[in-house]
C-alpha positions in Angstrom: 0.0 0.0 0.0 1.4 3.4 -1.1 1.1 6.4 0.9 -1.4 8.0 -1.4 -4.0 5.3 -0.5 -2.8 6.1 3.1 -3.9 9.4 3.2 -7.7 11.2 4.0 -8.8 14.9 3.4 -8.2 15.1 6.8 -4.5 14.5 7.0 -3.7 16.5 4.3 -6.0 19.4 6.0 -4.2 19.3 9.0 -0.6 18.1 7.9 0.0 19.7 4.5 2.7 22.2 3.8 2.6 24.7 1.7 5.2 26.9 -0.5 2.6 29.7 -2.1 2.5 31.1 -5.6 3.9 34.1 -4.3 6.5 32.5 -2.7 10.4 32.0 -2.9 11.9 29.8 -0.8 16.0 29.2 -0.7 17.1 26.5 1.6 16.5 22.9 2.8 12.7 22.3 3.0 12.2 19.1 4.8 8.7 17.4 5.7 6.5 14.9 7.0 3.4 13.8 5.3 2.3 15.8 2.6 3.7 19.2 0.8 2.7 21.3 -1.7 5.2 23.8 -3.8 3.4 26.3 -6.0 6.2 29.3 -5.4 9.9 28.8 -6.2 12.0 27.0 -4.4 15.9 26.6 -4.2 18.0 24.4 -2.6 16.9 20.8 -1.2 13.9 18.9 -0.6 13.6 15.9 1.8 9.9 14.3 1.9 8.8 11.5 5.0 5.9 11.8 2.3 4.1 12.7 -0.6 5.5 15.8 -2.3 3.0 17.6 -5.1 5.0 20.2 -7.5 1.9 22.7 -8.5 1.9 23.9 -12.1 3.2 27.6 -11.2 6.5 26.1 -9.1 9.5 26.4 -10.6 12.3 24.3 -8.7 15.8 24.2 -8.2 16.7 21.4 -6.1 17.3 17.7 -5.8 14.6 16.0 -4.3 14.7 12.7 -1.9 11.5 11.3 -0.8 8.3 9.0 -1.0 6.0 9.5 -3.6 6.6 12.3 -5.9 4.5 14.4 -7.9 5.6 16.9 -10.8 3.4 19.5 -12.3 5.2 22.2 -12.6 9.5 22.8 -13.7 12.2 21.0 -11.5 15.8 21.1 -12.8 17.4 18.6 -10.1 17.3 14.7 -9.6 15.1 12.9 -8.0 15.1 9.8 -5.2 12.0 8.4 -4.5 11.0 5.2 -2.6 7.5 4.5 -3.9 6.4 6.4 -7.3 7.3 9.5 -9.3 4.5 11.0 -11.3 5.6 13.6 -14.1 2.3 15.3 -14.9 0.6 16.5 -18.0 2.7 20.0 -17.6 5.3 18.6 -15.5 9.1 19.3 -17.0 12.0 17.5 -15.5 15.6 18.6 -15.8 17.4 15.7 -13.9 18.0 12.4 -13.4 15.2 9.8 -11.6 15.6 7.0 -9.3 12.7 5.2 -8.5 11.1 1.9 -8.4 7.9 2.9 -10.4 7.4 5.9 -12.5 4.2 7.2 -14.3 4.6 10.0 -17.1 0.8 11.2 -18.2 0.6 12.5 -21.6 2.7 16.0 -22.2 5.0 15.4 -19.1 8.4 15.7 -20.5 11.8 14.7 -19.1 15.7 15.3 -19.8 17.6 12.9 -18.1 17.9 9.4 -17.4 15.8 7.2 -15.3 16.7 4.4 -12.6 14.7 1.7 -11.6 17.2 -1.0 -10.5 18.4 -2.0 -7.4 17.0 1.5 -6.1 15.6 0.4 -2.5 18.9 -0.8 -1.2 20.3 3.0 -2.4 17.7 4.8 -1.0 17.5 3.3 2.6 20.7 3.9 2.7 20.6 7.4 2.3 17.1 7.7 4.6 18.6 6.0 7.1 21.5 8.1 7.5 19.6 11.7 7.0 
């Protein structure tokens, strides 16, 4: 079971994070369940959940985390444990490591994409953050 089916209205209600539209943010954002970027962000993103990249966010950063969703621009690779889901107007710059991946039609990526032996990496690095 993936976090996604984990989740009520509820938990994201009263656990979500949010980076506004009118927002920039320059640093390490690190979070539990569930975040949401719609601003700008630079720097580093480490998610104990699912991450959600708006359509207006424009990201510079490498992200490390659960489940991840793109819908907006991210130049920066991404580790996740569960699923990365590039979006109809999601744009990747970077590379992906991930066990499962879904790209919906118009998503676009430049870069390569990892799907072996990617637990045993990423535990790794989770257990030592």
């Amino acid at each position: 079971m993936n976090i996604l089916d984990r989740l009520t209205i509820e938990d994201i209600d009263n656990e979500m994070d949010v980076i506004s539209s009118n927002s920039h943010f320059i640093g390490s954002f690190i979070f539990g369940k569930f975040a949401r970027i719609d601003g700008k962000l630079d720097g580093s993103i480490q998610s104990y959940g699912v991450l959600l990249v708006g359509e207006q966010a424009t990201i510079t950063a490498d992200i490390k985390g659960e489940t991840v969703v793109i819908n907006g621009i991210l130049n920066g690779n991404i580790e996740a444990q569960n699923t990365v889901i590039i979006d109809s107007k999601g744009i990747v710059t970077g590379d992906i490591y991930t066990p499962a991946i879904i790209i919906n039609n118009g998503g676009k990526i430049n870069g390569q994409i990892s799907m072996s032996d990617f637990h045993h990496q990423l535990s790794t690095l989770t257990a030592s953050a």
